[in-house]
C-alpha positions in Angstrom: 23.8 79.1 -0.7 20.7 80.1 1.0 17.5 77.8 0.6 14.7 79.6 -1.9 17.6 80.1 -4.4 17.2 79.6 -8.0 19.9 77.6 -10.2 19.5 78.3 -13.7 21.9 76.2 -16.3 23.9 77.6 -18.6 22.8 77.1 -21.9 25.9 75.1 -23.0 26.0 72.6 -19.6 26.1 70.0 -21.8 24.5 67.7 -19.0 20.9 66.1 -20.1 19.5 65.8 -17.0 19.8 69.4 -16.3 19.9 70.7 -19.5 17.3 74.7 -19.7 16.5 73.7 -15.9 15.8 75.9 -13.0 16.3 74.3 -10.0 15.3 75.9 -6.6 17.8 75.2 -3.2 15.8 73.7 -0.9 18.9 72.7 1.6 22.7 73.6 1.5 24.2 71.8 4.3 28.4 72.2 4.4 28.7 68.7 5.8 25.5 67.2 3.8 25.4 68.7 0.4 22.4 70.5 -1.4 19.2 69.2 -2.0 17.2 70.9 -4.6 14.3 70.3 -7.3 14.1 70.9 -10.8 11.2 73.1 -11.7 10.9 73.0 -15.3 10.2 69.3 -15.8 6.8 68.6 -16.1 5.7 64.5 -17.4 2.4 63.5 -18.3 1.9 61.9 -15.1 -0.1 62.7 -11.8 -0.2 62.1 -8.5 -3.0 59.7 -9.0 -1.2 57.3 -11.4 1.8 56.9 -9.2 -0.1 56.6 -5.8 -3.0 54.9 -4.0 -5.4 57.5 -3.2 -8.8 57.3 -1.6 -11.9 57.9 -3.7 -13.1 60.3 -1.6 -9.8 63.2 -2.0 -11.6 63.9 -5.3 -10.2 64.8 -8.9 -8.1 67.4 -7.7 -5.9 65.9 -5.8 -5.3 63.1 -8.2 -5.2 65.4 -11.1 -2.3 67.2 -9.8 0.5 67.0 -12.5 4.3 65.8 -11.5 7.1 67.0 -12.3 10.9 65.5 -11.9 12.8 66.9 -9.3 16.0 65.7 -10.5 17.9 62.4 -11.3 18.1 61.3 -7.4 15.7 59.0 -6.2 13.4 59.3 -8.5 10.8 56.8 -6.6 10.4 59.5 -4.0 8.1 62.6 -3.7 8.8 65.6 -3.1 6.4 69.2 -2.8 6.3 72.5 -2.6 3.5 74.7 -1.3 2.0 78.0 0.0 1.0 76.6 3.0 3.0 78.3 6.3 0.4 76.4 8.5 1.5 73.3 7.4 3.3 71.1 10.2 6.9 69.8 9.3 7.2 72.5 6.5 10.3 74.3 5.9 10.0 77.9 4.6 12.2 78.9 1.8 11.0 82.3 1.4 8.5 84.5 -0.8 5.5 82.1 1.1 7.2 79.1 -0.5 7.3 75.6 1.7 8.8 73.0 1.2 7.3 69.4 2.5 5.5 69.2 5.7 2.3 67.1 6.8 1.9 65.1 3.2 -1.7 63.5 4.3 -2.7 66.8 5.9 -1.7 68.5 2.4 -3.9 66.3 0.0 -7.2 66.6 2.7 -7.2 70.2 2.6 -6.5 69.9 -1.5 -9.4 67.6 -1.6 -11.8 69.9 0.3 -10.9 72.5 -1.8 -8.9 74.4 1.3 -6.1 74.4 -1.1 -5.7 75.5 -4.2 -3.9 72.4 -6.8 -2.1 75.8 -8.4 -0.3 76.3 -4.8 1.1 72.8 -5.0 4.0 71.2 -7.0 4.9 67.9 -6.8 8.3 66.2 -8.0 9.4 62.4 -8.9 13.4 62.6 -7.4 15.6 64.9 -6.8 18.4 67.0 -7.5 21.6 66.8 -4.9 25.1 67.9 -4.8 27.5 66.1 -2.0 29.4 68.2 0.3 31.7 70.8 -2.2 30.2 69.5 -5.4 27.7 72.1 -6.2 30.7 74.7 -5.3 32.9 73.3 -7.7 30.0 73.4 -10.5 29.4 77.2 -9.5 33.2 78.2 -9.9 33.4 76.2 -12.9 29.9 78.4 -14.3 27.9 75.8 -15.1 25.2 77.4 -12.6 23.7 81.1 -13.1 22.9 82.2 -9.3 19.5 83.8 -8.9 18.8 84.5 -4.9 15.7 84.9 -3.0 13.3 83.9 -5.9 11.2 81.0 -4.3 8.3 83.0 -5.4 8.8 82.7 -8.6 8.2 78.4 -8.4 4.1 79.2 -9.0 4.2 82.8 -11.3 6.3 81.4 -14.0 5.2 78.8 -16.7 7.1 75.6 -16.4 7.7 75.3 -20.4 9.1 78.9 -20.7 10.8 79.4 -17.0 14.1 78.8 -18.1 13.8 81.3 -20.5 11.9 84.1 -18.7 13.7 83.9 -15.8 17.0 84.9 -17.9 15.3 87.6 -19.5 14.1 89.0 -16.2 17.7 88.8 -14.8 18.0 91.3 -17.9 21.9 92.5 -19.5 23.8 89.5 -20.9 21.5 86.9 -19.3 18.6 88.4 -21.6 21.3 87.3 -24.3 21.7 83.6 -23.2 17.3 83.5 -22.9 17.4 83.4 -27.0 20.8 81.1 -27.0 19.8 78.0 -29.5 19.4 74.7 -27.9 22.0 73.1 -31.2 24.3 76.2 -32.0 25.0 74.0 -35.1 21.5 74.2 -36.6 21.9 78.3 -36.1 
């Protein structure tokens, strides 16, 4: 699958960690796996309670809320932004980027180059080894959404699981109201 592709979980998956996610494909190597980040997980953290920062980057930068990018690593941090100018970025499409220059990133944040809403910031990952995401896609456990990078800063993380089904429209507009217990229906 090609990077700046959405995942969306079914509503039965049955898995916690992925349970009404949206994850967007960052990498899909055949040899490496897929490397991707959840994009519906928000925590009460920010980037100022997990790292160091100067004093002098300001309240936005360590304001900026994190989100969990998965179960994988989750002592590492990962970012996406708007920023094409940004060295070591990679571009997933719809002026999306994924990592690049991190100090560079929080200095032009902190001068107020940057908008904090053009930045996202995840705790872990999500990764698939070589074949395992393919599996999971045959088996339907993953609803496909392509080229929809853009959609990481218009949609609210609480509800993006569930607008981004109803904007795939027909029977995926169905599964956007599917309960979360089907027992408790």
């Amino acid at each position: 699958m090609r990077p700046g592709t959405l995942l969306i979980s079914q509503p039965f998956l049955g898995d916690p960690n992925f349970e009404r996610s949206v994850v967007l494909l960052c990498r899909d190597e055949p040899e490496e796996g897929t490397f991707g980040l959840v994009l519906n997980r928000v925590t009460n953290l920010t980037l100022g309670d997990v790292l160091d920062l100067p004093a002098t980057v300001g309240s936005a930068v360590n304001d900026l809320p994190l989100y969990v990018g998965g179960p994988v690593e989750p002592n590492t941090l990962h970012y996406l932004h708007r920023r094409a100018d940004l060295p070591g970025s990679t571009d997933l499409g719809q002026g999306v980027y994924w990592g690049g220059d991190f100090e560079l990133l929080v200095s032009l944040i902190g001068s107020g180059i940057v908008s904090a809403d053009d930045v996202r910031l995840f705790a872990g990952y999500s990764g698939w080894s070589a074949g395992q995401l393919a599996g999971e896609m045959q088996g339907q456990s993953w609803i496909r959404h392509p080229a929809s990078a853009g959609k990481v800063f218009t949609l609210a993380s609480d509800a993006f699981w569930r607008d981004i089904l109803r904007e795939k429209g027909g029977r995926f507009k169905v599964l956007a109201n599917y309960p979360v217990d089907p027992r408790l229906n």
